[in-house]
C-alpha positions as CSV (number, residue, x, y, z in Angstrom):
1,X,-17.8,-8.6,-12.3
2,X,-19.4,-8.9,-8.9
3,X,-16.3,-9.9,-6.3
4,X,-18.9,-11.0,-3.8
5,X,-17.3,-8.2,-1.2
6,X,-20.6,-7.8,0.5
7,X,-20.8,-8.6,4.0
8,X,-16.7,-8.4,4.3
9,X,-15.6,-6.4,6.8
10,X,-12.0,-4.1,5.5
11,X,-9.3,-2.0,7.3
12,X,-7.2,0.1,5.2
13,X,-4.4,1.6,6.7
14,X,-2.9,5.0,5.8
15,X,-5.9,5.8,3.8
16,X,-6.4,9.3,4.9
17,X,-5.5,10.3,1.6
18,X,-3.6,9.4,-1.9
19,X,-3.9,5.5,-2.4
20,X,-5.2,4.2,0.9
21,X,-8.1,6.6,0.0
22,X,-8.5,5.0,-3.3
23,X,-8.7,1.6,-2.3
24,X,-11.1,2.6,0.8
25,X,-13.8,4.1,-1.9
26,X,-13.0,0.9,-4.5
27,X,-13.4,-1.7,-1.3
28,X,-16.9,0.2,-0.5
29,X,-18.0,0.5,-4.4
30,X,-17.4,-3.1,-4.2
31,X,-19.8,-3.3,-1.2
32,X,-17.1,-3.8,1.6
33,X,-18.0,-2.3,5.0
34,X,-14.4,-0.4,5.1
35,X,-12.5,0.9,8.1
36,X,-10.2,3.8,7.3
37,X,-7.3,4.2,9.4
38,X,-5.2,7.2,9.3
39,X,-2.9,9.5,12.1
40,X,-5.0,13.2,11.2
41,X,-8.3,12.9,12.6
42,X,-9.9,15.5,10.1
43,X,-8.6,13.8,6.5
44,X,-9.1,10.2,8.2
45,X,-13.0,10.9,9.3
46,X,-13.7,12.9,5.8
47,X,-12.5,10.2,3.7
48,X,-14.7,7.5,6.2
49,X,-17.7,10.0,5.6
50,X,-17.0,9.7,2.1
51,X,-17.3,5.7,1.6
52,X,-19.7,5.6,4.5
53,X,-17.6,4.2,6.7
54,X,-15.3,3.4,9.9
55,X,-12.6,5.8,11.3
56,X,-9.7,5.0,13.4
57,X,-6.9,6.7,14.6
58,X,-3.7,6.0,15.5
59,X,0.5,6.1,15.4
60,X,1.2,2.1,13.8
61,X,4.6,2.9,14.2
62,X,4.1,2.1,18.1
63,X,3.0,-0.9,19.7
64,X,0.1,0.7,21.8
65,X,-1.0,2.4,18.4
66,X,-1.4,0.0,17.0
67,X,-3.1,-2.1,19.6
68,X,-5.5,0.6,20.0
69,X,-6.2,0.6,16.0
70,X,-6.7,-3.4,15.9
71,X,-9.1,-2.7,19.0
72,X,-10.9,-0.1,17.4
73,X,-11.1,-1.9,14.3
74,X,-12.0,-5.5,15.5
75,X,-12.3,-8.1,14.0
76,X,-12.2,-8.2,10.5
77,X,-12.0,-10.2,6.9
78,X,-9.4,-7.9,4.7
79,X,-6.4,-6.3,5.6
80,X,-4.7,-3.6,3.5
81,X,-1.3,-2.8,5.1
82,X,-0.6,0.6,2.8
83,X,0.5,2.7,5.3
84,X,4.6,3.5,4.7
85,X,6.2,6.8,3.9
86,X,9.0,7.5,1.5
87,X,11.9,9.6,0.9
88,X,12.7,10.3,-2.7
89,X,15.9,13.0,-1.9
90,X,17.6,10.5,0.4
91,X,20.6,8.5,-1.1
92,X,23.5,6.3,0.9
93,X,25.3,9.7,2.1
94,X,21.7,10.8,3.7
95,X,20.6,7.9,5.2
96,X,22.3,7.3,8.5
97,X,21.1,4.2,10.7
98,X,18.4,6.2,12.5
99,X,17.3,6.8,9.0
100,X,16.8,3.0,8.2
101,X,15.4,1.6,11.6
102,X,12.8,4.6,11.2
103,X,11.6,3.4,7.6
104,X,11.6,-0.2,8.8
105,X,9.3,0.7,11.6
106,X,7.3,2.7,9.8
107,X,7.0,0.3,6.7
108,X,7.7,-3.3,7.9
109,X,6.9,-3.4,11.2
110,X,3.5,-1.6,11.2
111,X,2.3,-4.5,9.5
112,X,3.4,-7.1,11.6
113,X,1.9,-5.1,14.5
114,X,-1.5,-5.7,12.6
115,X,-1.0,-8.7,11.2
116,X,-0.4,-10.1,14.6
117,X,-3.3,-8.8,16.1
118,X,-6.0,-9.3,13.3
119,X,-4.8,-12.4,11.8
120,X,-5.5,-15.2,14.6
121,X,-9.3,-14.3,14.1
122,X,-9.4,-14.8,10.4
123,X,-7.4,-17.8,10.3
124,X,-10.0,-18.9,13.9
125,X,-12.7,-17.9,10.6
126,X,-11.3,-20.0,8.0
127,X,-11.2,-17.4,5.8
128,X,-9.4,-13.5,5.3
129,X,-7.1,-11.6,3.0
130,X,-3.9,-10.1,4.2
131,X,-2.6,-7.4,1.0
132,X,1.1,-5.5,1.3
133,X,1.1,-2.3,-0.8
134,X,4.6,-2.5,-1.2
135,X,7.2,-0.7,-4.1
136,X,9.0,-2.6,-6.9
137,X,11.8,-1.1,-5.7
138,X,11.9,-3.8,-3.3
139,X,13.2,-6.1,-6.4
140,X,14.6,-3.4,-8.6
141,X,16.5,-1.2,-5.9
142,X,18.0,1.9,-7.6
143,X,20.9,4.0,-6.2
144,X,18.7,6.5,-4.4
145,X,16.6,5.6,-1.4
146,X,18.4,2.0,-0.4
147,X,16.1,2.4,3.3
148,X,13.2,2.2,1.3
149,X,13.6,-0.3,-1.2
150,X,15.1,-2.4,1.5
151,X,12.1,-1.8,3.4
152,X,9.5,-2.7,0.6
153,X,12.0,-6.1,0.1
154,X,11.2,-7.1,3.2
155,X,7.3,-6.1,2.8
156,X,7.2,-8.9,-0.1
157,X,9.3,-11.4,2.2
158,X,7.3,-10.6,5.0
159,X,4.0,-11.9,2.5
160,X,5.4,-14.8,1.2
161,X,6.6,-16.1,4.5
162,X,2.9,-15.9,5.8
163,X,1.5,-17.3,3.4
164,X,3.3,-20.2,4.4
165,X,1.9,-20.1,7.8
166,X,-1.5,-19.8,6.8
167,X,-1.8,-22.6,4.2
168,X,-4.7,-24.6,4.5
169,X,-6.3,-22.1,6.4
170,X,-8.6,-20.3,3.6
171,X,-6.9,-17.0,5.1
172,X,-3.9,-15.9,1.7
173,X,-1.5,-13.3,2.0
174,X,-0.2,-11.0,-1.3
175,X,1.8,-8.5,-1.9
176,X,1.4,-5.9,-4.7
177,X,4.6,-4.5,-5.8
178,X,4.2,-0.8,-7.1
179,X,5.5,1.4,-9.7
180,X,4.8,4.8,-10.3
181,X,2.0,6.1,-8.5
182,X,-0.2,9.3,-9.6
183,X,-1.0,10.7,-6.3
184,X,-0.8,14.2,-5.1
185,X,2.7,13.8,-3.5
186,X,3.8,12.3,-6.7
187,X,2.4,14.5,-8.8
188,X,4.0,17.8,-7.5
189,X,7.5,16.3,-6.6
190,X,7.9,16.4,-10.3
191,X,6.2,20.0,-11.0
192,X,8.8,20.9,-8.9
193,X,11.6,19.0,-11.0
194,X,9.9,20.1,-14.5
195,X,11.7,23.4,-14.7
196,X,15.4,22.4,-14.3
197,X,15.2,19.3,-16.7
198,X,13.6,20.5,-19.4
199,X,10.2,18.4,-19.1
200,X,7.5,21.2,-19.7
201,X,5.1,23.3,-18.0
202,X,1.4,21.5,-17.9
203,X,1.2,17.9,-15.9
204,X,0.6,16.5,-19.5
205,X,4.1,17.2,-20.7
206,X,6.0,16.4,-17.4
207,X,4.6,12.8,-17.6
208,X,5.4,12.5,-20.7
209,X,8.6,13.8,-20.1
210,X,9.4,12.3,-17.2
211,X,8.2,8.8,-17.4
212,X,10.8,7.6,-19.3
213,X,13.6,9.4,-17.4
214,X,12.4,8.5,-13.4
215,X,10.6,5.0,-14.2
216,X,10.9,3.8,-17.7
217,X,8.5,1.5,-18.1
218,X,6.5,0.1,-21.5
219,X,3.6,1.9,-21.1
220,X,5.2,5.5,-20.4
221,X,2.9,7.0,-18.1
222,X,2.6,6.4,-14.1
223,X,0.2,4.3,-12.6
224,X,-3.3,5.4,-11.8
225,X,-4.2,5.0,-7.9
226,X,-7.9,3.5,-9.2
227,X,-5.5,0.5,-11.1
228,X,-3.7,-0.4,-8.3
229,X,-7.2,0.3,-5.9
230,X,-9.3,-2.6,-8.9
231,X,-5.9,-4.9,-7.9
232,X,-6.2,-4.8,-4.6
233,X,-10.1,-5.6,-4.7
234,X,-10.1,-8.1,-7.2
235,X,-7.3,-9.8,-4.1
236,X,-9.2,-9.5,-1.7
237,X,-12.2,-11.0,-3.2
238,X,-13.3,-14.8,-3.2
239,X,-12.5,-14.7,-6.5
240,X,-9.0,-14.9,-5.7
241,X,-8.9,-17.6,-3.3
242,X,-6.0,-19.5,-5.6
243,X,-3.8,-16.9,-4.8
244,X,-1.7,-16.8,-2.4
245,X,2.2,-16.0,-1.6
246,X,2.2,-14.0,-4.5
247,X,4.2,-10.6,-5.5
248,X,1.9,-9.4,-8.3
249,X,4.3,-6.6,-10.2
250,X,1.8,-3.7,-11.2
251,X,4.6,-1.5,-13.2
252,X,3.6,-0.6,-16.5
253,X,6.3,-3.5,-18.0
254,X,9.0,-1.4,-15.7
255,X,12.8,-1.9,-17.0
256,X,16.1,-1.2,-15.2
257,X,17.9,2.5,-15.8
């Protein structure tokens, strides 16, 4: 399917690696002229070299950063907020409120930084895409981690609401609400886990194993970073234009513990 990307103009934030990387190659595949934003100037300008494209750096957690990102970026059609962090050992007892205002910096308030400064010119355009990687913890919070999954609730709020400022505008804002992603991080988290509980010794094994036990879900294996990367494309394509205001669960059919 061609998703007419050619010509659009793409900044993807935290793409210095895992995900954000994913989606930066997809976007360009796609024929995107992509702008990779990251905070390490060596993985940020590889991964540009890679999909032949734009590097910026910068701190989003700050107001100057991320003024000087939106500068360096200018205008453009597609905006990928995917830049957050996460904490899977922190639980209620851990997270004091330093904790919390730090994750909702980091993962809420980055965006809005962007959105405020990229936004006016694609609504001026009449058209754009505004996309929040966000977690489906956000609407299935578990015991562990409350910062984050607060965090990733307001990420989804924070789409839905505008969208409602940008109807009629041909500019929609989406969120994608994630389960289990197969990145690095990810990955040897629960290599590290595999030995105590039982779950193997090759990656094969340990997802198998594990699945069920950290994310049940009706498929029983994590998500692929190209799946969610062929989501966010296929959003931020004309194609999608009748979508807007949307949390698209990608999960694998996830189900309470």
């Amino acid at each position: 399917m061609d998703l007419r990307l050619s010509g659009k103009r793409a900044l993807v934030t935290g793409a210095s690696a895992g995900l954000g990387a994913e989606i930066a190659a997809t976007l360009a595949q796609e024929g995107a002229a992509v702008i990779v934003h990251g905070r390490d100037r060596a993985r940020t300008e590889q991964v540009a070299r890679v999909v032949d494209g734009q590097a910026v750096i910068g701190d989003l957690a700050t107001d100057d950063g991320a003024a000087a990102v939106a500068a360096a970026a200018g205008e453009v059609d597609i905006l990928v907020n995917n830049a957050g962090f996460y904490d899977p050992a922190t639980g209620w007892a851990d997270a004091d409120a330093g904790a919390w205002a730090e994750i909702y910096n980091v993962n809420v308030l980055s965006s809005v930084r962007l959105i405020q400064k990229l936004v006016p010119a694609m609504r001026a355009k009449g058209w754009g895409r505004v996309i929040q990687i966000s977690s489906v913890t956000g609407e299935m919070p578990a015991a562990a981690q409350p910062h984050y999954a607060a965090s990733n609730a307001a990420r989804l709020n924070l789409a839905r609401s505008l969208a409602r400022d940008l109807k009629h505008t041909g500019v929609t804002s989406n969120a994608i609400a994630a389960g289990g992603i197969l990145v690095t991080t990810t990955r040897d988290y629960l290599m590290g886990l595999a030995s105590a509980n039982g779950w193997g010794d090759t990656w094969e094994e340990v997802e198998r194993n594990a699945a069920p036990i950290r994310a049940g879900n009706d498929v029983g294996r994590i998500g692929r970073p190209r799946e969610y990367a062929d989501l966010v494309a296929y959003l931020a394509s004309p194609i999608a234009d009748y979508i807007t205001g949307a949390t698209i669960r990608m999960d694998g059919g996830r189900y309470d513990q």
